[in-house]
C-alpha positions in Angstrom: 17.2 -5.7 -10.6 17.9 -3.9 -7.2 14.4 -3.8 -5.6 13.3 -1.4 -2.3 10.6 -2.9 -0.5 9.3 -0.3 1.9 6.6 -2.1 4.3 4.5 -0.5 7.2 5.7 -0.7 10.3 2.3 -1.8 12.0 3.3 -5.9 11.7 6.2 -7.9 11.1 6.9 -9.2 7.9 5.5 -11.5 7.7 3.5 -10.9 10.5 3.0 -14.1 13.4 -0.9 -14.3 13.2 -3.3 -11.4 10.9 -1.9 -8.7 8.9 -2.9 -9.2 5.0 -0.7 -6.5 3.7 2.6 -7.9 5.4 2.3 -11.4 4.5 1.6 -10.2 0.7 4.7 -8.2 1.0 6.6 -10.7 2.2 5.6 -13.8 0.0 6.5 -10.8 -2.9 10.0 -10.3 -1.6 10.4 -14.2 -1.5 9.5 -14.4 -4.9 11.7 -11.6 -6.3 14.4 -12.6 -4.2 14.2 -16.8 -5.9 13.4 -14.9 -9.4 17.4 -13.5 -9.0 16.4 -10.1 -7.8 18.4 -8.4 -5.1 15.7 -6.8 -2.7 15.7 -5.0 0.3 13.2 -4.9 2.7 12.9 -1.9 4.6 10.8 -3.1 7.7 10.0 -3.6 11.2 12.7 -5.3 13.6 11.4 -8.9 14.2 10.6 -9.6 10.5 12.2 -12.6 9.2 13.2 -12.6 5.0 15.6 -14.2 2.4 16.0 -10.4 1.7 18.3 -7.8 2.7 16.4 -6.5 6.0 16.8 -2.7 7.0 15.2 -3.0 10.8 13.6 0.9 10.4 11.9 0.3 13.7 12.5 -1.6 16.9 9.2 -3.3 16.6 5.9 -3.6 14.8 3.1 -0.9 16.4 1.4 -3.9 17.0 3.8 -5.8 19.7 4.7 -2.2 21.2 0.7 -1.2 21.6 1.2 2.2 19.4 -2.6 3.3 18.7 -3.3 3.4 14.9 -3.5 7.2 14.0 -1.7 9.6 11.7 0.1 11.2 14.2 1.5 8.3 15.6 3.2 6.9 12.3 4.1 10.6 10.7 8.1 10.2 12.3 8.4 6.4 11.9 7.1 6.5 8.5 9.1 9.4 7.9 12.3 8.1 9.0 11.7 4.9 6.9 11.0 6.2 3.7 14.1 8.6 4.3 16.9 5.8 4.8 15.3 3.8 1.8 15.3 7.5 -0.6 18.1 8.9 0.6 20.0 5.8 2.4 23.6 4.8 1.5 22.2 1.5 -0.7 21.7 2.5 -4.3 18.1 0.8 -5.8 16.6 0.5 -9.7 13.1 0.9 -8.1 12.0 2.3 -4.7 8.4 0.2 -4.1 6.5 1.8 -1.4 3.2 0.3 0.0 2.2 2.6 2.6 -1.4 3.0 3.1 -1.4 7.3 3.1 -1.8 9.9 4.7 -2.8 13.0 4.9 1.4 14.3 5.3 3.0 11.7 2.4 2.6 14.2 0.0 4.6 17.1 2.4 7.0 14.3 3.0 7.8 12.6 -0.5 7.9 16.1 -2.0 10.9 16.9 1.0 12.5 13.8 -0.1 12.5 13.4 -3.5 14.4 16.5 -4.1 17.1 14.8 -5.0 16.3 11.6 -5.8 16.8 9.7 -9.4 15.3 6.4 -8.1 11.8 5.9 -10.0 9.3 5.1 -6.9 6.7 3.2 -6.9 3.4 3.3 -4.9 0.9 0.9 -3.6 -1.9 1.7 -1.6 -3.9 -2.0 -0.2 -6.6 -0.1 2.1 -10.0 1.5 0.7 -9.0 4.8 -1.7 -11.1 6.9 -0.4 -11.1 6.9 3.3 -9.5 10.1 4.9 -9.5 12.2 2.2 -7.2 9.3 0.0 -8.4 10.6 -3.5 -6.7 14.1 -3.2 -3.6 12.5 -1.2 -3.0 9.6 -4.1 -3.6 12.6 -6.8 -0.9 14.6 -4.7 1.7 11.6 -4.7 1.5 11.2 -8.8 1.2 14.9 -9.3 4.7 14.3 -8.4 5.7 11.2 -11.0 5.1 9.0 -8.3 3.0 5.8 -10.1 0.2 4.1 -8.3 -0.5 0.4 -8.8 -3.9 -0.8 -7.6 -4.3 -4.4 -6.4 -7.7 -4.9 -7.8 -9.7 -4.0 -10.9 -12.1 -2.7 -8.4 -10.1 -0.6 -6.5 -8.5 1.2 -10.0 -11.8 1.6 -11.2 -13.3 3.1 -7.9 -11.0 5.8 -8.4 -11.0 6.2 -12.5 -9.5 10.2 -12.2 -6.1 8.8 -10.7 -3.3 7.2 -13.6 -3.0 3.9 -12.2 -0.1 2.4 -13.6 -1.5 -1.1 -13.5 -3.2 -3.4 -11.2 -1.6 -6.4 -9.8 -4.0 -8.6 -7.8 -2.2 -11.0 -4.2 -1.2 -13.7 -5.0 0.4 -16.2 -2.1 3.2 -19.2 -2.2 1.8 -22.5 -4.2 2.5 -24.5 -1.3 2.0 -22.4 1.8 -1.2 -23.9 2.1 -3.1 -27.1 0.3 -6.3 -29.5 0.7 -6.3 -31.6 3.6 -7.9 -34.5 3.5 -11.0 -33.4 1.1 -14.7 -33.9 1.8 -16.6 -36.1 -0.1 -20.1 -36.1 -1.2 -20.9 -38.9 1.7 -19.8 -35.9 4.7 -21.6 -33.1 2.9 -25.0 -34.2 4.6 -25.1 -31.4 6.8 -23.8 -33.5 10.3 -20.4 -33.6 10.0 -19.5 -30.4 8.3 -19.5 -26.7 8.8 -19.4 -23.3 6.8 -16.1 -21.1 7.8 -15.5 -17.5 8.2 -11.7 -16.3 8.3 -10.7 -12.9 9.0 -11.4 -10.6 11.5 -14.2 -8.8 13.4 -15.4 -5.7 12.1 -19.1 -3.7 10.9 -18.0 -4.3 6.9 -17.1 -7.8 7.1 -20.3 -9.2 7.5 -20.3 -11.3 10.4 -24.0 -10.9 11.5 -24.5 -12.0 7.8 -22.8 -15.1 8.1 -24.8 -16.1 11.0 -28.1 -15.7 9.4 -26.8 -17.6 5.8 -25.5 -20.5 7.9 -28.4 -20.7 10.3 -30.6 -20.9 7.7 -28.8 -23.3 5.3 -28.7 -25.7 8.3 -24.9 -25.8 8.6 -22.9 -25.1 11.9 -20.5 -22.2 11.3 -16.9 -22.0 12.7 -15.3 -18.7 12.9 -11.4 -18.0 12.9 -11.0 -14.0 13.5 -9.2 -11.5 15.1 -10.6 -8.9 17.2 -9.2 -5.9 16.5 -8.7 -3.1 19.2 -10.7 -0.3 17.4 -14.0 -3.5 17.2 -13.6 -5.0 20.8 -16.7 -2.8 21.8 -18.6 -3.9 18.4 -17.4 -7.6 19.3 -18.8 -7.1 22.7 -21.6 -5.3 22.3 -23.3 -7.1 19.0 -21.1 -10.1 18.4 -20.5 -12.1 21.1 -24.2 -12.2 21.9 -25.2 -13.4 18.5 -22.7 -16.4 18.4 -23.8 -17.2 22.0 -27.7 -17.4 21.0 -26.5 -19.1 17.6 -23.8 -21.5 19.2 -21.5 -20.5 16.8 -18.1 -22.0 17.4 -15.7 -18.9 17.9 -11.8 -20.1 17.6 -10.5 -16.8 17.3 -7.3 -15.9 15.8 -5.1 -18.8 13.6 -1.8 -18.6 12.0 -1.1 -20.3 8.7 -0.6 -24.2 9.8 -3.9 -24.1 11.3 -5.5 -22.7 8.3 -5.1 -25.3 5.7 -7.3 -28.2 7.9 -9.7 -25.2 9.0 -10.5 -24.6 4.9 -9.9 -28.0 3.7 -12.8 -29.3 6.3 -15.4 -26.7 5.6 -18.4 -27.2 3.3 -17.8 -23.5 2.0 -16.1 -20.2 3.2 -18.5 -17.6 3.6 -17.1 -14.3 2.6 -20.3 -11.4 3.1 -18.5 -8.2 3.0 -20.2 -5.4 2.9 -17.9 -2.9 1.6 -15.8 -2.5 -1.3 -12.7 -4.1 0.1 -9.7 -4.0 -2.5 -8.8 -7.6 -2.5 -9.8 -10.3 -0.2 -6.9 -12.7 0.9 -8.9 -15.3 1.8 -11.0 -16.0 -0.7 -7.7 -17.3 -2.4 -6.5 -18.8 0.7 -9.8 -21.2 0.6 -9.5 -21.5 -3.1 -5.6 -23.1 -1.9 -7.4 -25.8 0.0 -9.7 -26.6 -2.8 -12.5 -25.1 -0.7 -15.2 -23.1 -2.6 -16.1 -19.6 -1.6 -19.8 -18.0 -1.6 -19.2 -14.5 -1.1 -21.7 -11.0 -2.0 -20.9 -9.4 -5.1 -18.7 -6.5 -3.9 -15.6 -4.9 -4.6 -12.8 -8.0 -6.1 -15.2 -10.9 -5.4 -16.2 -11.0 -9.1 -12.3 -10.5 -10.3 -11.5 -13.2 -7.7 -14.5 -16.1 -8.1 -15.3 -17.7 -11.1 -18.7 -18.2 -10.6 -20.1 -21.8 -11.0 -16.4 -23.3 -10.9 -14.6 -22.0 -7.9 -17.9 -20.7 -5.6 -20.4 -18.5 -6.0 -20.9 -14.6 -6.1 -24.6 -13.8 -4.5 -26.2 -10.2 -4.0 -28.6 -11.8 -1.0 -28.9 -13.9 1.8 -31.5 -15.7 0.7 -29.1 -16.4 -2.6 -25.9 -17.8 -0.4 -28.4 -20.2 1.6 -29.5 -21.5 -1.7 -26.4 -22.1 -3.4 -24.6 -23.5 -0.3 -27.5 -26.2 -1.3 -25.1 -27.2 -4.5 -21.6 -25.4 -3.3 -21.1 -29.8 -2.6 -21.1 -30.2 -6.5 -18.3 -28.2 -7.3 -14.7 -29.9 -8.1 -12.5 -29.3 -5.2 -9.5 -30.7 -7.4 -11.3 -27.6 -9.9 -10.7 -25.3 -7.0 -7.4 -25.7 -6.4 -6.0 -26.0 -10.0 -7.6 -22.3 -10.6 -5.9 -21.4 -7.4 -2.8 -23.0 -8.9 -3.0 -20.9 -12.5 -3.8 -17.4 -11.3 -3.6 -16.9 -7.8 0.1 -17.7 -6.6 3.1 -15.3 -5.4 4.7 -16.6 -8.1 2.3 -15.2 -10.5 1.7 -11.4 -8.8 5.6 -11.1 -8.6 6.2 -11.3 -12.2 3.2 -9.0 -12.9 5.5 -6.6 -10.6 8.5 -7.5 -12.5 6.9 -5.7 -15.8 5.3 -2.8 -14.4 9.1 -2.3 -12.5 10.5 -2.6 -16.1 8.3 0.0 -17.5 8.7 2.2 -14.6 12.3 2.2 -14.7 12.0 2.7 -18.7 9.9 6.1 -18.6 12.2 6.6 -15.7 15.0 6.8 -18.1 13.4 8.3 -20.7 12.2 11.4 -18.6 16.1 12.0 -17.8 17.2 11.6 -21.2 14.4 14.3 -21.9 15.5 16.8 -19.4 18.7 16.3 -19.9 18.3 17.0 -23.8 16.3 20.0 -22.7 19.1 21.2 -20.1 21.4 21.4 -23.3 19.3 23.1 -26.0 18.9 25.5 -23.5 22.7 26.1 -22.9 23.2 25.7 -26.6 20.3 28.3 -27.0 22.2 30.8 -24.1 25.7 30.2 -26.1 24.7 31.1 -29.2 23.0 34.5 -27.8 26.5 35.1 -26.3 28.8 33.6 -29.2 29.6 36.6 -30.8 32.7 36.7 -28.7 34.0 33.1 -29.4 36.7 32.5 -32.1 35.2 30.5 -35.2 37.8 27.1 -33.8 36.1 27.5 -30.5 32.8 27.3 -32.3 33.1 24.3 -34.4 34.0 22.3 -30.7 32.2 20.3 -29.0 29.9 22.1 -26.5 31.8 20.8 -23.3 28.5 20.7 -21.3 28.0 17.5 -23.8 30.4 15.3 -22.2 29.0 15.5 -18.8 25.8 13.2 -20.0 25.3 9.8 -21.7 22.2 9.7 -24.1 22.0 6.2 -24.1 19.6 3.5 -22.8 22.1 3.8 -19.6 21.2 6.0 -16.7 22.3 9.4 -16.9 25.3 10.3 -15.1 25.8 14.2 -14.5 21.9 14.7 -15.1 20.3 17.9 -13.8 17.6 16.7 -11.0 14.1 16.5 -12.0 12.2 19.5 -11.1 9.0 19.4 -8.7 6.4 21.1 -11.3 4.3 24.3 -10.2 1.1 22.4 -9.5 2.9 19.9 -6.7 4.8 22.7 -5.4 1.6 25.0 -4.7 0.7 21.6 -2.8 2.8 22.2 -0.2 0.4 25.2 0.6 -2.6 23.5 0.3 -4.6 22.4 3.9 -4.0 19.1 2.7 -0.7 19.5 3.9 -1.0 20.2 7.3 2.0 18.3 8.6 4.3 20.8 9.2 2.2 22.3 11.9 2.4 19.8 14.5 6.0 18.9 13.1 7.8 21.5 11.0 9.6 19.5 7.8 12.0 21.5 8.4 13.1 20.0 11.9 13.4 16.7 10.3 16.6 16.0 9.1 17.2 13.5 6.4 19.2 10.0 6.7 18.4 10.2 10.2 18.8 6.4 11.0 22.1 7.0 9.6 
């Protein structure tokens, strides 16, 4: 299968230290490519892949310091998705995982027009920031399928046909146990709860401070600071790790994560928000170390409760079970890890739902083409009074330009854009074309 990969430009792929999305992407695009697939990656120049790379931008927004707004990515993003619709390479399956915005809608109807690629979309953020629910309903108003990457995030939004829901999954060997702790260093001197991620209000740090402060354990935190919480980290942060001693390392790439997790009592995972999927709970689960994490959004897809950690709905619950987290079977851990949590396992999952996309691709051409000639047959017969009775036992010649089998159809009218995504366009949802008319963008312009 030929697979389009379209990526966000805001990393590399993969990216060199935090970025969740890019590294799921590109451990996907690994997988497809050693499953025999020929992928494309359309993406950021400095990403690195055993794909086919199409550099769509100099450089991630990231390394070139471009501020994370709509504005900012509408022509990037725009010029990307054009070169990977409309580009000279010919796809089965266009997969898209843009996080939206409030133009996708303007900008997939513009170029779609003439596509016959089936797209696919997936969304990894929150579905319902920035007005997300009307965008998303906008995108499959168009046949555009969604595919969610948790149970929790499908079922937040239960008004939106989701395709599917395929849950991350990451390399079997990217990262494994260390050397293990045993129930000898689990006395509470000589080992530590972790925290991986980054710095932000819904992650939960303060939490993590309390729980481990009151369990009696140190706690070691590996984050990133992002721009938009330097004044949080500042301001609330930094002060409560100073009065707690809490040992701040900051941001770590993926070598230094597997002795970080493999060390640690416990990762402590307190979000509070409903966070589609959380990487690293199965990143800890990789290094056989169990997770105690609050019961929201994928936690309880993600944990199995009692065998690889524990989901809690308190404080007071996580310092209690971190009290027997030291009874679980690290070996456990990591064989569950093993079973349902790999790339290798997510990229199949994608495999199917690509299948089935391309099927009732196929089958809505067929449709329209079979459509397109019982109306020509319909307009014929109203005008066949004129034709000689030889010309009327022939073959219809419009038949020959089609093929009604399982095969793509050749010739085949372009699907139509129906009523209710047109009138769209004029909604104040799309807004895009007042700050940049559609019409001044040209297609294929990174051609």
């Amino acid at each position: 299968m030929r697979v389009a990969i379209v990526a966000p430009l805001c990393e590399c792929v993969p990216p060199k230290t935090y970025g969740g999305t890019e590294r799921v992407i590109h451990w996907m695009a690994e997988e497809l490519v050693r499953l025999g697939h020929t992928v494309t990656l359309y993406a950021c120049g400095g990403s690195e892949t055993s794909a086919d790379l199409i550099e769509c931008y100099p450089a991630s927004f990231r390394e070139l310091k471009i501020p994370h707004t709509a504005e900012n990515y509408k022509l990037p993003y725009y010029k990307q998705l054009d070169l990977a619709i409309n580009g000279p390479i010919h796809h089965d399956i266009i997969h898209i995982h843009h996080g939206t915005f409030h133009w996708h809608p303007a900008v997939m109807q513009r170029l779609t027009k003439a596509c016959k690629t089936p797209i696919l979309w997936t969304d990894h953020g929150s579905v319902h920031n920035d007005g997300k629910p009307e965008i998303l309903q906008a995108l499959t108003a168009m046949d555009i399928p969604m595919t969610s990457i948790s149970d929790s995030q499908r079922n937040s939004l239960p008004q939106l046909e989701w395709l599917a829901a395929v849950q991350h999954g990451l390399p079997v060997n990217l990262l494994s146990p260390t050397e293990s702790l045993t129930s000898d260093k689990m006395d509470g001197s000589s080992t530590y709860i972790a925290f991986l991620g980054r710095i932000a209000p819904e992650k939960g740090v303060p939490a993590a401070v309390r729980i481990a402060e009151k369990a009696g354990y140190p706690l070691k935190v590996a984050a990133k600071i992002c721009t938009t919480a330097s004044r949080y980290y500042e301001e609330q942060i930094k002060p409560l790790f100073r009065e707690y001693n809490v040992n701040f390392i900051g941001e770590i790439n993926e070598k230094q994560k597997a002795p970080f997790l493999s060390n640690a009592l416990a990762l402590i995972f307190p979000i509070c928000w409903m966070e589609p999927f959380g990487l690293v709970m199965i990143e800890a689960m990789a290094c056989g170390c169990p997770v105690v994490a609050f019961r929201n959004g994928s936690v309880p897809e993600v944990i199995s409760d009692g065998v690889t950690g524990f989901v809690v709905d308190t404080e007071d619950e996580a310092v209690e079970v971190l009290k027997k987290v030291g009874t679980l079977d690290r070996k456990r851990v990591r064989e569950v890890f093993e079973s349902k949590w790999t790339s290798a396992v997510m990229s199949k999952k994608y495999v199917d739902v690509y299948e089935k996309v391309c099927e009732e691709h196929r089958a809505t051409l067929k449709a329209n083409a079979i459509r397109t000639l019982q109306l020509e047959s319909e307009a014929f017969n109203v005008g066949g009074s004129e034709s000689s009775d030889e010309e009327t036992k022939s073959p219809d010649s419009s038949w020959s330009r089609y093929q009604l089998g399982d095969s793509s159809i050749e010739g085949s009218p372009s699907l139509t854009v129906s009523s209710e995504s047109t009138s769209l366009e004029q909604s104040s949802l799309m807004d895009f074309a007042k700050s940049t008319p559609i019409s001044t963008l040209e297609p294929r312009t990174f051609i």
